[in-house]
C-alpha positions as CSV (number, residue, x, y, z in Angstrom):
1,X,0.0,0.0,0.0
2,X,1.3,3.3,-0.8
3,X,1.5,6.5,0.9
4,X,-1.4,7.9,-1.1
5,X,-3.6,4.9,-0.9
6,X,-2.9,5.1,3.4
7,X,-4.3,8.8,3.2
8,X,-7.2,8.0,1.6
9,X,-8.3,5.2,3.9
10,X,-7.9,7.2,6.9
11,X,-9.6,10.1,5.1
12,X,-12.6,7.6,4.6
13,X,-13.0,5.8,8.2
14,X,-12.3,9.3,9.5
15,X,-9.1,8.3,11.5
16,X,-8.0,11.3,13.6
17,X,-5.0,10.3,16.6
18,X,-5.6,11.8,19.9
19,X,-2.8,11.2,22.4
20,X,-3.1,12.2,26.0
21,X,-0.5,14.8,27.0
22,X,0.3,12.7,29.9
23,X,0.7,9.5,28.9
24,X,3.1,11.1,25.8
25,X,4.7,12.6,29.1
26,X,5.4,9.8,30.6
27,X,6.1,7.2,27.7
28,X,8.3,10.1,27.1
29,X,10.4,9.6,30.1
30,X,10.4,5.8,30.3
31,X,12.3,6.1,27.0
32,X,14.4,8.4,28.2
33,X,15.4,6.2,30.9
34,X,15.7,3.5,29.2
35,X,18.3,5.1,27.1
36,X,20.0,6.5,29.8
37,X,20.5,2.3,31.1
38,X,21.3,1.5,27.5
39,X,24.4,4.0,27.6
40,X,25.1,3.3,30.7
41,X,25.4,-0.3,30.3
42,X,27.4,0.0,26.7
43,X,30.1,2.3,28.8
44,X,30.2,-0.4,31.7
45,X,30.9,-3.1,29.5
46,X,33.3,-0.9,27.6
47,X,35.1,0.0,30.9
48,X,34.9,-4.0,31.9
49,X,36.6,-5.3,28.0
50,X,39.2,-2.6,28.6
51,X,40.1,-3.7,32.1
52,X,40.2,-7.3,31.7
53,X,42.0,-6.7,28.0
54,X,44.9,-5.3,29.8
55,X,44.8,-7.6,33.2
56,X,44.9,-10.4,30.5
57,X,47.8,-8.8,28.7
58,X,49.4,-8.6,32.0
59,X,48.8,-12.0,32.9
60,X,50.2,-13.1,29.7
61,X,53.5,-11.4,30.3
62,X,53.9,-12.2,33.9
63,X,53.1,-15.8,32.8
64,X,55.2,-16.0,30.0
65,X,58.1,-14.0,32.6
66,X,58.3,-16.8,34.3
67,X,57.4,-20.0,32.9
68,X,60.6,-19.3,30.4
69,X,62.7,-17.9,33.4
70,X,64.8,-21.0,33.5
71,X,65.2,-21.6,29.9
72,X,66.7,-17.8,29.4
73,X,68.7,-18.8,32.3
74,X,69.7,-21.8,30.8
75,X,70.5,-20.1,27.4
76,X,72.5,-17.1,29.2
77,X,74.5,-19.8,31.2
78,X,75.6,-21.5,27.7
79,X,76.0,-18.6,25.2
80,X,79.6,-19.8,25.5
81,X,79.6,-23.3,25.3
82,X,82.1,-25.4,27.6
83,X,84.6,-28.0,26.6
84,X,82.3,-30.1,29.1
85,X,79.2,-29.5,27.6
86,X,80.9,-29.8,24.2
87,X,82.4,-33.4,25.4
88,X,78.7,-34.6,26.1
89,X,77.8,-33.7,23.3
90,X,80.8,-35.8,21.3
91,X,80.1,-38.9,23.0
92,X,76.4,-38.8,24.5
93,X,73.4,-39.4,21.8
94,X,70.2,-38.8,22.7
95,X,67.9,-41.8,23.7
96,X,64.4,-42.8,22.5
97,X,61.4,-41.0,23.4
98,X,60.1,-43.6,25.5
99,X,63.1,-44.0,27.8
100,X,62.2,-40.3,28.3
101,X,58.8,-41.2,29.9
102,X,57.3,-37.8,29.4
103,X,54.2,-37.3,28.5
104,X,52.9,-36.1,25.5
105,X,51.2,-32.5,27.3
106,X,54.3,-32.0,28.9
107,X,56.5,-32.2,25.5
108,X,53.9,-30.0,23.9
109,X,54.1,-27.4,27.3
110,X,58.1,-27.4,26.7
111,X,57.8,-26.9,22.3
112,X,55.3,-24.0,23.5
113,X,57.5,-22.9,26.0
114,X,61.0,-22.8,23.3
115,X,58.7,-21.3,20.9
116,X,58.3,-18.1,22.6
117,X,61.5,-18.1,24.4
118,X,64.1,-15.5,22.1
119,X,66.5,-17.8,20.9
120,X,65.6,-21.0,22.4
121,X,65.8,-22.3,18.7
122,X,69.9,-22.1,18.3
123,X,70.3,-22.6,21.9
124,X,72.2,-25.9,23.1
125,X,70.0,-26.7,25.7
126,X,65.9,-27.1,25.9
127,X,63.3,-27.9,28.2
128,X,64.7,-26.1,31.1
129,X,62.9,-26.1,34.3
130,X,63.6,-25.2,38.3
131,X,64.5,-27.9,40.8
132,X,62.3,-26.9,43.6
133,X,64.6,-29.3,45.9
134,X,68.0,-27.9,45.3
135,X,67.0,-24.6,43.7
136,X,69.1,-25.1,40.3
137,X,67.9,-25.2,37.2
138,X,68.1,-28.6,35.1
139,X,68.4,-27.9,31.1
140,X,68.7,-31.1,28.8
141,X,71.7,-30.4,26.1
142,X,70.3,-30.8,22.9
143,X,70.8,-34.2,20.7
144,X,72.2,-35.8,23.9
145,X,70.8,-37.9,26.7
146,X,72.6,-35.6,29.6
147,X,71.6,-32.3,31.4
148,X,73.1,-29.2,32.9
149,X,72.8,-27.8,35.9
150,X,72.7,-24.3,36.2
151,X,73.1,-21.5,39.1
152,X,70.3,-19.3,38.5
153,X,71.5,-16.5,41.0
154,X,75.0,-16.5,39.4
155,X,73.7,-17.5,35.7
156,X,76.2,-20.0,35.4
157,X,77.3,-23.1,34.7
158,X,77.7,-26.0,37.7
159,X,77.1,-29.1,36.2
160,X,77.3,-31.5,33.1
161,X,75.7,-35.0,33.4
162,X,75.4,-37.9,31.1
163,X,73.6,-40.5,31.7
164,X,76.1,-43.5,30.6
165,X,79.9,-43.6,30.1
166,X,81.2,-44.1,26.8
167,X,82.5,-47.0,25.4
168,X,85.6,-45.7,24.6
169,X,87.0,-44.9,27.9
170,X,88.6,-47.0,30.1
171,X,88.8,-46.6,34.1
172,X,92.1,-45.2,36.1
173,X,93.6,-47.4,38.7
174,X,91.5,-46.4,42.0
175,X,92.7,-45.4,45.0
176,X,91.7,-44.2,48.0
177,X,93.3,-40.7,48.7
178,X,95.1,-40.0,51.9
179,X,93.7,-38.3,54.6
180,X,94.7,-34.9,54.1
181,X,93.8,-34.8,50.3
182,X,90.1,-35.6,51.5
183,X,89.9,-33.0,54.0
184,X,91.8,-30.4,51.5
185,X,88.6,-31.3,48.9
186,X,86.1,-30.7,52.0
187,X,87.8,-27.3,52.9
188,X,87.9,-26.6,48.9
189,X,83.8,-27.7,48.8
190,X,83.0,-25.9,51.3
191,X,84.6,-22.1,50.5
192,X,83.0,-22.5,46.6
193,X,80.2,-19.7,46.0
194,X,77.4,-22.2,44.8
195,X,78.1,-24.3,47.7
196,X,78.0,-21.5,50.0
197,X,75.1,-19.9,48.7
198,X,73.3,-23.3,49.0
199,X,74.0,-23.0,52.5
200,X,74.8,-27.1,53.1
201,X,77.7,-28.5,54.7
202,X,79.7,-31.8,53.7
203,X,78.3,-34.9,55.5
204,X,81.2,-37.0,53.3
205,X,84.0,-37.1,51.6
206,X,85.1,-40.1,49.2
207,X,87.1,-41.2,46.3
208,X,85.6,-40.6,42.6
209,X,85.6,-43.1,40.1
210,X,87.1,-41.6,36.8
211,X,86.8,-42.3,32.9
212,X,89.2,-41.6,31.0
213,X,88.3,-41.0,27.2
214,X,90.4,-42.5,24.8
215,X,89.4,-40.7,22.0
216,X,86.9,-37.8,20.6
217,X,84.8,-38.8,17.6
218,X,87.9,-40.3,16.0
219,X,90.5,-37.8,17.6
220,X,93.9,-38.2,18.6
221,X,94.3,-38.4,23.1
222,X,95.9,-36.0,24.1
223,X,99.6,-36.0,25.2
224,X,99.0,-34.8,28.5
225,X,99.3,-37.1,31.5
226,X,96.3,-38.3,33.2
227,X,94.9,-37.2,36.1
228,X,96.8,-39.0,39.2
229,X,94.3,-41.7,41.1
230,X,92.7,-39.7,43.9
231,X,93.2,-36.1,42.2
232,X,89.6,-36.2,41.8
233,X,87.4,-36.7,45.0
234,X,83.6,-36.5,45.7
235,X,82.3,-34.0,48.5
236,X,78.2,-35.3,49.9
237,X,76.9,-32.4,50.5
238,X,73.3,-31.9,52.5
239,X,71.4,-29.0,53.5
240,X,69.8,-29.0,57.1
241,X,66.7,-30.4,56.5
242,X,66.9,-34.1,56.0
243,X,64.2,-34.1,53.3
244,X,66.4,-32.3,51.0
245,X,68.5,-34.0,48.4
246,X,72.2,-34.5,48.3
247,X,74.4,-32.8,46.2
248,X,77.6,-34.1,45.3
249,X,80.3,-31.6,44.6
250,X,83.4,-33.1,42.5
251,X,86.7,-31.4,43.6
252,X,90.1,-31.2,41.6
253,X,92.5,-31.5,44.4
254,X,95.2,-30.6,42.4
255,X,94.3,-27.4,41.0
256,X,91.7,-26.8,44.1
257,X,88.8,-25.9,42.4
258,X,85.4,-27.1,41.9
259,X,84.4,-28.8,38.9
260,X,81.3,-28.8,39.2
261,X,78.2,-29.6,41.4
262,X,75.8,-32.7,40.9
263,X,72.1,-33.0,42.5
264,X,72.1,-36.4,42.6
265,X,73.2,-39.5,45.1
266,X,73.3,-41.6,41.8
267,X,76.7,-40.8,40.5
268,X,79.0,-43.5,39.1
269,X,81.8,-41.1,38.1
270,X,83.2,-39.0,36.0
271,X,84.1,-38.6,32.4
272,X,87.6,-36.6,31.6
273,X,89.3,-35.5,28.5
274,X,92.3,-33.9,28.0
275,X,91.1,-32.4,24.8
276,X,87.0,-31.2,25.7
277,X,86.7,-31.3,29.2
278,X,85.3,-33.5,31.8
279,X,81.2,-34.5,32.8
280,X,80.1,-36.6,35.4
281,X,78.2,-39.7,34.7
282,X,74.5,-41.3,36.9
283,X,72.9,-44.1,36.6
284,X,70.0,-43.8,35.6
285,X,68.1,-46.8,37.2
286,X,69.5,-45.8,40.7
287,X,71.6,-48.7,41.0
């Protein structure tokens, strides 16, 4: 119906609106209102999509802050890679994913984690995360079986474990070291900075069993004379609390350092080379 033809029917029937003044008033108002609670309630939920926007945003940084904390610590720790990482690396392949016993939401949590961790990609280690026991932070190197351990105060380096000894090693003549040797690698234990900071004390001291590697992915030994028996000795340490963990530090008697600090009870002994360095070895099954 048009316009024309609406006119003319109302003409005919006589159609003339009458509105009362106060109901136009009032109806009026109500819309008024209503409007009013529209605007209201568009500027409300405007203010709320703005706030939880940026406490999202926040969220999302603090979370991402911290869950790849001890990866960029990690990374930091090896930006210069050590002749003992390098070592693993030379004579440690990586095992199958099953002997890994992971499951498969945590290895998609740790590709998430790498992925948005700066230069996690061309880093030597991955799937970094915080030991809550001994407050280090555990790294697996890349394309091996073994793990670093890593000072996450100092950012840097205080283990290198592999988790089997190479084939082509063969062991030095033990020997238990005298007396004073043993207390000299307690004393030495005891004034290193990570071992200090730990705050745990030396509840043993002990001979170390040690590997020497006959050769590097084909290479030459070196000419340099091994490591006397005894040279190398293993410090327990322990926290006060007995639920804490050991950690074993290894000490060079000789050159009275240090080399580095293990969070496990399950060593067998360490790996050495002349020409990349040395790592220490665990069992795995806890043998």
């Amino acid at each position: 119906m048009t316009q024309k033809e609406l006119d003319h029917l109302l003409e005919n029937v006589d159609w003339e609106p009458k509105v009362d003044p106060l109901w136009a008033e009032a109806s009026a108002r109500r819309l008024v209102a209503y409007a009013d609670r529209v605007a209201t309630h568009r500027r409300h939920a405007r203010q709320w999509r703005l706030t939880l926007g940026s406490a999202l945003a926040v969220s999302l940084v603090i979370l991402w802050w911290t869950q790849t904390a001890p990866l960029r610590t990690a990374i930091r720790a090896t930006a210069d890679v050590s002749p003992s990482i390098r070592l693993l690396q030379e004579t440690q392949e990586e095992t199958s994913n099953s002997d890994r016993a992971e499951s498969s939401l945590r290895q998609a949590w740790n590709n998430l984690i790498a992925l948005v961790t700066p230069g996690a990609r061309g880093a030597v280690v991955t799937d970094a995360r915080r030991d809550s026991a001994t407050g280090l932070v555990r790294a697996t190197v890349r394309g091996t079986d073994g793990y670093i351990l890593v000072d996450p105060h100092l950012t840097s380096l205080v283990g290198v474990v592999g988790m089997k000894v190479p084939s082509d090693t063969h062991t030095q003549a033990p020997s238990i070291p005298l007396f004073v040797r043993l207390e000299m690698a307690r004393q030495i234990a005891m004034a290193d900075p990570v071992v200090q900071e730990s705050g745990r004390q030396a509840v043993a001291v002990c001979s170390l069993t040690v590997y020497r590697l006959q050769s590097t992915n084909g290479t030459s030994p070196s000419s340099h004379q091994s490591a006397a028996s005894g040279t190398l000795v293993a410090v327990r340490l322990q926290q006060a609390r007995e639920t804490d963990p050991d950690l074993t530090a290894i000490v060079n008697t000789v050159e009275g350092r240090v080399v580095q600090v293990v969070d496990t009870t399950r060593l067998k002994g360490l790996v050495i080379s002349d020409l990349a360095g040395a790592y220490a070895v665990v069992d795995k099954q806890g043998s």
